[in-house]
PQR file with spaces between the fields and no chain letter, atoms N, CA, C, O and H, PARSE charges and radii, in Angstrom:
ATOM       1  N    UNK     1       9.561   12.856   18.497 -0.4000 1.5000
ATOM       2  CA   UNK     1       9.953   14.119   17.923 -0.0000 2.0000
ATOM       3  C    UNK     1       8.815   14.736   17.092  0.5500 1.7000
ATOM       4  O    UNK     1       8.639   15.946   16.954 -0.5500 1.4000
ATOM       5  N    UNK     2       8.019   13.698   16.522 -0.4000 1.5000
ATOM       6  CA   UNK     2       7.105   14.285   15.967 -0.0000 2.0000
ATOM       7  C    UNK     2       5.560   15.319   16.580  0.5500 1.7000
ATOM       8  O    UNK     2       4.706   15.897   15.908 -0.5500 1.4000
ATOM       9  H    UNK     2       8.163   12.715   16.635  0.4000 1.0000
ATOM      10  N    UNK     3       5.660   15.243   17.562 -0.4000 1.5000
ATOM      11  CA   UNK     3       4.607   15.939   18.727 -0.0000 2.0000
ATOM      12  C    UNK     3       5.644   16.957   18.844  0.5500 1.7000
ATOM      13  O    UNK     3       5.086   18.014   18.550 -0.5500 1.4000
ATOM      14  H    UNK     3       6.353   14.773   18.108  0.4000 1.0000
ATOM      15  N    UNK     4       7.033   17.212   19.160 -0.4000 1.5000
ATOM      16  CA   UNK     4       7.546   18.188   19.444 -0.0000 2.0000
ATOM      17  C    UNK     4       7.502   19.063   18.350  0.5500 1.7000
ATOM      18  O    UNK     4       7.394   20.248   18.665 -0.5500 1.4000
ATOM      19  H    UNK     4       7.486   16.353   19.399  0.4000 1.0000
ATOM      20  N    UNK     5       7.570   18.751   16.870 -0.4000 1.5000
ATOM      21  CA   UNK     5       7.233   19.283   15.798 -0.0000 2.0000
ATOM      22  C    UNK     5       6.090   19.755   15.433  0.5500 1.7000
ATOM      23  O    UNK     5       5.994   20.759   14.726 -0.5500 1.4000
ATOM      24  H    UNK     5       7.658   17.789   16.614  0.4000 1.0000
ATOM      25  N    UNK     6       5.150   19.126   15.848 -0.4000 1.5000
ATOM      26  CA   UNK     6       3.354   19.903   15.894 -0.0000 2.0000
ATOM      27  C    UNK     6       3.635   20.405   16.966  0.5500 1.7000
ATOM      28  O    UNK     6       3.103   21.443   16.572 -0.5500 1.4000
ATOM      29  H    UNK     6       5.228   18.311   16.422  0.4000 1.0000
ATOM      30  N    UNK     7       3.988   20.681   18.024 -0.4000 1.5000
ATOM      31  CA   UNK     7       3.717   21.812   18.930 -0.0000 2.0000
ATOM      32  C    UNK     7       4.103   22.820   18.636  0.5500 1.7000
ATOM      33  O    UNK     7       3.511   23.825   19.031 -0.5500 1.4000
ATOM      34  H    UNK     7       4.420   19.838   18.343  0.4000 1.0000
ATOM      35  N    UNK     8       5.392   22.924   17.723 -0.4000 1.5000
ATOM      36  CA   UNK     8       6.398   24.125   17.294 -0.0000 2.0000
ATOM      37  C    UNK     8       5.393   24.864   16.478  0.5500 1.7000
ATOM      38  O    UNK     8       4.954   25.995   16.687 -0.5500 1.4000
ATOM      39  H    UNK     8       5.873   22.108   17.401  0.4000 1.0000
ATOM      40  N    UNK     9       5.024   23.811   15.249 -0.4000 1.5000
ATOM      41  CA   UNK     9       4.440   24.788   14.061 -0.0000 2.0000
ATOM      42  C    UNK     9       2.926   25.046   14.478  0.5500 1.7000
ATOM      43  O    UNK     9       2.301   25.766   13.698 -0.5500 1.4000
ATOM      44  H    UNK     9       5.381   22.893   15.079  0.4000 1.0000
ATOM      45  N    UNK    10       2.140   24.497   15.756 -0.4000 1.5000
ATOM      46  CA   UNK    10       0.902   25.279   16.069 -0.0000 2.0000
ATOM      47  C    UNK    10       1.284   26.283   16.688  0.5500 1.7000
ATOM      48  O    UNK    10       0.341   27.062   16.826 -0.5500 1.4000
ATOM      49  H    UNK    10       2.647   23.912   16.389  0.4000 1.0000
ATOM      50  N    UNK    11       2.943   26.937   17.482 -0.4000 1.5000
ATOM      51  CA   UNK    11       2.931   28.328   18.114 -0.0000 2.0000
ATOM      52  C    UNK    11       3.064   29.028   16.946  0.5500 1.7000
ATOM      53  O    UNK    11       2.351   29.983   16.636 -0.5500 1.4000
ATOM      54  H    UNK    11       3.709   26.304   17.370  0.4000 1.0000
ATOM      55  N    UNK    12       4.314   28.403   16.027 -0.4000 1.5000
ATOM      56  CA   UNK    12       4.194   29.371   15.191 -0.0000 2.0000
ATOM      57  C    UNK    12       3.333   29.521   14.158  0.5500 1.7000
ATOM      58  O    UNK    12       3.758   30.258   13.268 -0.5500 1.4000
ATOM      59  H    UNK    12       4.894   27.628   16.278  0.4000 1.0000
ATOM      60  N    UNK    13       2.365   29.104   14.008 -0.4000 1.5000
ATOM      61  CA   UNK    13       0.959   29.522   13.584 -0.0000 2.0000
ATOM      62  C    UNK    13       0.076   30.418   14.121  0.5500 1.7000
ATOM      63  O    UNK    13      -0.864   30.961   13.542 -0.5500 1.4000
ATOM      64  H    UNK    13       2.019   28.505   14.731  0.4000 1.0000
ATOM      65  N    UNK    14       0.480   30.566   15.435 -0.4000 1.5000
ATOM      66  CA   UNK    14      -0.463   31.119   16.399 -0.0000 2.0000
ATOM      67  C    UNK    14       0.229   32.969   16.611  0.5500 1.7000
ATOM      68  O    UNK    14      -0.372   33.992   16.941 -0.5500 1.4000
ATOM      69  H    UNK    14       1.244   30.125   15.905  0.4000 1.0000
ATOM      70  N    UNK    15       1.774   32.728   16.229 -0.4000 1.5000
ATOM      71  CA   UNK    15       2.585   33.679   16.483 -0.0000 2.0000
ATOM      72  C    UNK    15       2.067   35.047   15.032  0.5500 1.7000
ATOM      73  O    UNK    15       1.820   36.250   15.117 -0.5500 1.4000
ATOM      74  H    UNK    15       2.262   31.897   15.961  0.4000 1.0000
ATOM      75  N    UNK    16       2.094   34.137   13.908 -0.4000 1.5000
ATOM      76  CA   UNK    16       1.895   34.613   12.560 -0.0000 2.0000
ATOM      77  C    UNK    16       0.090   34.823   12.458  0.5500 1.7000
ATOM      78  O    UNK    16      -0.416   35.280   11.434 -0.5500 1.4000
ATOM      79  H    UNK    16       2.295   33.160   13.839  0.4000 1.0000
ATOM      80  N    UNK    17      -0.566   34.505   13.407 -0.4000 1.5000
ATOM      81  CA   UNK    17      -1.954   34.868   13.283 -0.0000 2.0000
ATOM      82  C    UNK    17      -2.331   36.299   14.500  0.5500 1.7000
ATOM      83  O    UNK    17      -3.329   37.010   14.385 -0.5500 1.4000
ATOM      84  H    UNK    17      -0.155   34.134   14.240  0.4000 1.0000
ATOM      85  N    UNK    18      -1.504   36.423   15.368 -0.4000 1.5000
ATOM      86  CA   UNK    18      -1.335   37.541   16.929 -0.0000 2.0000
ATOM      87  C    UNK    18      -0.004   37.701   17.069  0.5500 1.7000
ATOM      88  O    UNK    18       0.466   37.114   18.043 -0.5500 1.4000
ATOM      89  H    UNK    18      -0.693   35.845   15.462  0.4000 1.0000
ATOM      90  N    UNK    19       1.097   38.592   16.096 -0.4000 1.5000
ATOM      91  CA   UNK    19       2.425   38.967   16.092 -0.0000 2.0000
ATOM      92  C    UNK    19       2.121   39.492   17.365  0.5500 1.7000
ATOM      93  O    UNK    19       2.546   38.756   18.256 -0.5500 1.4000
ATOM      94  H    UNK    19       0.715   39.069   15.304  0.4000 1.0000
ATOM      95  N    UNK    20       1.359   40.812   17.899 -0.4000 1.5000
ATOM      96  CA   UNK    20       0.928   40.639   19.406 -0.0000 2.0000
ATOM      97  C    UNK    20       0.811   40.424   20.780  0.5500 1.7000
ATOM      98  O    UNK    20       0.786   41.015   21.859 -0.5500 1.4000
ATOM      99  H    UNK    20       1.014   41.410   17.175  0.4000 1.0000
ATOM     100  N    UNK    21       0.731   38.970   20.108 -0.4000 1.5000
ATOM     101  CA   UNK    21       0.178   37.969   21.764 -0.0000 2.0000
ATOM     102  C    UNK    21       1.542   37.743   21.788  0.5500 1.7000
ATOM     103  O    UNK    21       2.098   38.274   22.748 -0.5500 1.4000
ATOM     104  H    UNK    21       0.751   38.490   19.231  0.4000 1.0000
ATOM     105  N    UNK    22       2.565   36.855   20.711 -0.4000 1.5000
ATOM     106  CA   UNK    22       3.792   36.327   20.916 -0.0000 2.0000
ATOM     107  C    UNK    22       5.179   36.410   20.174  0.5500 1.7000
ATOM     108  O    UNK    22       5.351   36.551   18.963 -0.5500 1.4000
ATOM     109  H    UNK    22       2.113   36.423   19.930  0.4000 1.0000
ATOM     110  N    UNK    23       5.788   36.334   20.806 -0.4000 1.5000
ATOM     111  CA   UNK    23       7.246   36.486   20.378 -0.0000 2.0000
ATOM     112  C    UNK    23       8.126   35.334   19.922  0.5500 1.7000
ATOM     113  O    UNK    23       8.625   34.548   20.727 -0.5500 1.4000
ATOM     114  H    UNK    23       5.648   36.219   21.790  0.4000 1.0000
ATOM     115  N    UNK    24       8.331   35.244   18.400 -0.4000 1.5000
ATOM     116  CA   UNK    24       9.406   34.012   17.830 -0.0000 2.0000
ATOM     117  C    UNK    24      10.211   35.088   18.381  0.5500 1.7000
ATOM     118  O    UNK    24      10.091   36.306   18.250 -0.5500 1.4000
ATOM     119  H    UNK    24       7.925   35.883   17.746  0.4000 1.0000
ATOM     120  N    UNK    25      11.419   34.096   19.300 -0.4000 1.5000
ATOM     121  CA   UNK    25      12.927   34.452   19.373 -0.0000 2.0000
ATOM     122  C    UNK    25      13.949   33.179   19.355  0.5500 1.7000
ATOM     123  O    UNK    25      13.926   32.178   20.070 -0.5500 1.4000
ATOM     124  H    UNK    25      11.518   33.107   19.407  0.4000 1.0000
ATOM     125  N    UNK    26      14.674   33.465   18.518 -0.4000 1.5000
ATOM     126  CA   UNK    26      15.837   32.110   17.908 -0.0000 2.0000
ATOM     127  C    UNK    26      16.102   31.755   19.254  0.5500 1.7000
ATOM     128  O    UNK    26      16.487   32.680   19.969 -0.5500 1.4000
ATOM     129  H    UNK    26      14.694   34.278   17.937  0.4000 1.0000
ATOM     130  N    UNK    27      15.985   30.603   19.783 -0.4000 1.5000
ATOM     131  CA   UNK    27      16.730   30.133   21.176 -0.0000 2.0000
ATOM     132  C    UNK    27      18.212   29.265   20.788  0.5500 1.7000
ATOM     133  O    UNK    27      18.861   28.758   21.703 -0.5500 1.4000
ATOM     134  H    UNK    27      15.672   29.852   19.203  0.4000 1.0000
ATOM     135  N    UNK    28      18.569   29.178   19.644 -0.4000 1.5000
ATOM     136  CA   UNK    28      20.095   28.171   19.529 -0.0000 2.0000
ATOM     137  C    UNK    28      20.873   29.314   19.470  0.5500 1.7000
ATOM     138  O    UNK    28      22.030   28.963   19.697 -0.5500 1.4000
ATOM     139  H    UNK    28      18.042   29.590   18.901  0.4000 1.0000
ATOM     140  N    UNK    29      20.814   30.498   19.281 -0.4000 1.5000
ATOM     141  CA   UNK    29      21.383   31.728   19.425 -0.0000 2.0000
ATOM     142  C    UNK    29      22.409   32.017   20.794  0.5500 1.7000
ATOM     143  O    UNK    29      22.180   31.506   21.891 -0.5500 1.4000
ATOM     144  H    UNK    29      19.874   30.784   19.097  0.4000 1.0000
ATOM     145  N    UNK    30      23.660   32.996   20.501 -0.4000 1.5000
ATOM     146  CA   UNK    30      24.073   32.553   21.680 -0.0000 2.0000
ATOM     147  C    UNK    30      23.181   33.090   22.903  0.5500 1.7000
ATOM     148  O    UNK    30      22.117   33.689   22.748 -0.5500 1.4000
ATOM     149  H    UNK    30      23.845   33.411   19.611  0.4000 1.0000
ATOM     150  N    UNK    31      23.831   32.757   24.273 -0.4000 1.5000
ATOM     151  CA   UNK    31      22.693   33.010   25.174 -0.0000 2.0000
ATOM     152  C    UNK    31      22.349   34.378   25.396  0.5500 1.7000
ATOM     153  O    UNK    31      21.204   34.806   25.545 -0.5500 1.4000
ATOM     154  H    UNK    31      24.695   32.271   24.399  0.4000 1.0000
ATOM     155  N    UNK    32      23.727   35.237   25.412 -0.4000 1.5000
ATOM     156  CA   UNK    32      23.415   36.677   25.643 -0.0000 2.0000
ATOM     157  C    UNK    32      22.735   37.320   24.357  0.5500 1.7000
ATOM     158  O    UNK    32      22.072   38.304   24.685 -0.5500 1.4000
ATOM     159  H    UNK    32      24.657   34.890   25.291  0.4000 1.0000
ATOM     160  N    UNK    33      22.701   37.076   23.080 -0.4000 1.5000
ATOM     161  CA   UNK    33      21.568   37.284   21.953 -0.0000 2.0000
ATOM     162  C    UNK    33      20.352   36.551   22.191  0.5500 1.7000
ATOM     163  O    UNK    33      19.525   37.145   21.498 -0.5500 1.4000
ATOM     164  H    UNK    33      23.240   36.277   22.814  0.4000 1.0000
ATOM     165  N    UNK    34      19.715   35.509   22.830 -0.4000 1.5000
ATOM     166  CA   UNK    34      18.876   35.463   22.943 -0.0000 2.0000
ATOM     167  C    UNK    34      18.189   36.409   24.765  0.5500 1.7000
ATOM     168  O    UNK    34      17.037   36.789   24.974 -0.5500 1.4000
ATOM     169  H    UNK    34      20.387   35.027   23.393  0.4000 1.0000
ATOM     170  N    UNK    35      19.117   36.489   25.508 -0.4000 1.5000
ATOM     171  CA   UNK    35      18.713   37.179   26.944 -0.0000 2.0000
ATOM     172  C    UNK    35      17.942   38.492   26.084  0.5500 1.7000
ATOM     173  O    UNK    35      16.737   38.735   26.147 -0.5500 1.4000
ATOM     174  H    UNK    35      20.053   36.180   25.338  0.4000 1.0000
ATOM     175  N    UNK    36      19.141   39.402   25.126 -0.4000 1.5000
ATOM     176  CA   UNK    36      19.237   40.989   24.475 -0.0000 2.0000
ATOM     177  C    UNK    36      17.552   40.609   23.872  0.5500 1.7000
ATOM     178  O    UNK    36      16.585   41.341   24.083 -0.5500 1.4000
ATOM     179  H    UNK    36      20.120   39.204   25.074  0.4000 1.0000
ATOM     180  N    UNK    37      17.513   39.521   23.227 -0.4000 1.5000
ATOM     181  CA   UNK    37      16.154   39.091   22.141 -0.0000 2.0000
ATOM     182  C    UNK    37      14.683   39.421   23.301  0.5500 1.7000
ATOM     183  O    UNK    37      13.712   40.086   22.942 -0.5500 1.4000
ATOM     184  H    UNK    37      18.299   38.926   23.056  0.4000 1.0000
ATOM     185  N    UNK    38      14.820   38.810   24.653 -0.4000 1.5000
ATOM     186  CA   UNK    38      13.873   38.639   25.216 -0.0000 2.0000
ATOM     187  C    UNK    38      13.586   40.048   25.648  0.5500 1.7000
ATOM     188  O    UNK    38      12.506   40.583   25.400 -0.5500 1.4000
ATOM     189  H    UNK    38      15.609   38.269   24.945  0.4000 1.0000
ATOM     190  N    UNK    39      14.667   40.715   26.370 -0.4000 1.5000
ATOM     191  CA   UNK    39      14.553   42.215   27.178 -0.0000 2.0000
ATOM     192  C    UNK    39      14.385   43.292   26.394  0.5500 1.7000
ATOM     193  O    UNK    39      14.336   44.358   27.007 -0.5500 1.4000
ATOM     194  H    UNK    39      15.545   40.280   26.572  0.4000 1.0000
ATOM     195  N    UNK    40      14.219   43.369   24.498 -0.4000 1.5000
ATOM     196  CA   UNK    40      14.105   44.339   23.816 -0.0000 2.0000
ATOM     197  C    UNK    40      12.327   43.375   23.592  0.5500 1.7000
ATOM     198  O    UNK    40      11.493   44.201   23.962 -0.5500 1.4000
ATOM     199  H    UNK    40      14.259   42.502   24.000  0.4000 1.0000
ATOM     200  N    UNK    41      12.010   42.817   23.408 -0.4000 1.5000
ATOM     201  CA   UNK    41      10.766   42.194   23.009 -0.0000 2.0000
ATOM     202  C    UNK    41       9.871   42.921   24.288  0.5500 1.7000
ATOM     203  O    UNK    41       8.867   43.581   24.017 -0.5500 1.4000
ATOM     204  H    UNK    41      12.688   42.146   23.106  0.4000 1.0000
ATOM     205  N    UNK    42      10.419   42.701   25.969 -0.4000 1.5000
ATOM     206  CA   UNK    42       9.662   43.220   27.259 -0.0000 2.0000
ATOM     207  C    UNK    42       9.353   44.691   26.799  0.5500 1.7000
ATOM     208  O    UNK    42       8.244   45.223   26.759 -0.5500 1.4000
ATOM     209  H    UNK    42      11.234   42.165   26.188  0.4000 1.0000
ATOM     210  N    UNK    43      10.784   45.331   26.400 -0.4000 1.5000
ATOM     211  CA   UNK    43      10.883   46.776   26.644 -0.0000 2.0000
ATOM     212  C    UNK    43       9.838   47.373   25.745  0.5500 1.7000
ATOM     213  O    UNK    43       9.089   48.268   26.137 -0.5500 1.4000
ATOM     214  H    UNK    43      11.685   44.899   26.433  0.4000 1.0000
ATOM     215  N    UNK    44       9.792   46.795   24.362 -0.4000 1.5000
ATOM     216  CA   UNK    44       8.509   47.070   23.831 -0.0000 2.0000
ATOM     217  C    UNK    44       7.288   46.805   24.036  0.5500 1.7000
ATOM     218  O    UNK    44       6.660   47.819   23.733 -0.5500 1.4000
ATOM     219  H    UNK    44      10.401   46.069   24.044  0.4000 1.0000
ATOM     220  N    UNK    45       6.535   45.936   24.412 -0.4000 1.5000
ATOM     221  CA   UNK    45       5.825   45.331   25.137 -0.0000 2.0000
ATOM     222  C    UNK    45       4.937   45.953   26.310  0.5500 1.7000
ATOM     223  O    UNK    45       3.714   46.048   26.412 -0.5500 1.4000
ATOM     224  H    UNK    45       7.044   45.111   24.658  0.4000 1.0000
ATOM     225  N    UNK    46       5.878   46.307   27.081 -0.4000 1.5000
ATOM     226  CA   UNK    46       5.689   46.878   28.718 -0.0000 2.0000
ATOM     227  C    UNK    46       5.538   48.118   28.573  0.5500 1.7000
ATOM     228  O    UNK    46       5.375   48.840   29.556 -0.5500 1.4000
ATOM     229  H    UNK    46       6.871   46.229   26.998  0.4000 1.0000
């Protein structure tokens, strides 16, 4: 678990250094709030 935990906090390091490049979106969220999370993140984006 602990590698899964350094992988988390180097994206979100990476997220908070290029808001940009990537998108934090809550994934324990239900699924259709996280689908709405991803397709408003594209729509801006694209």
């Amino acid at each position: 678990m602990a590698f899964q935990e350094r992988v988390r906090a180097a994206y979100l390091q990476r997220a908070i250094a290029a808001p940009e490049r990537y998108a934090v979106i809550d994934a324990s969220a239900a699924l259709a709030d996280v689908q709405a999370a991803v397709v408003a993140v594209l729509e801006q984006r694209l």
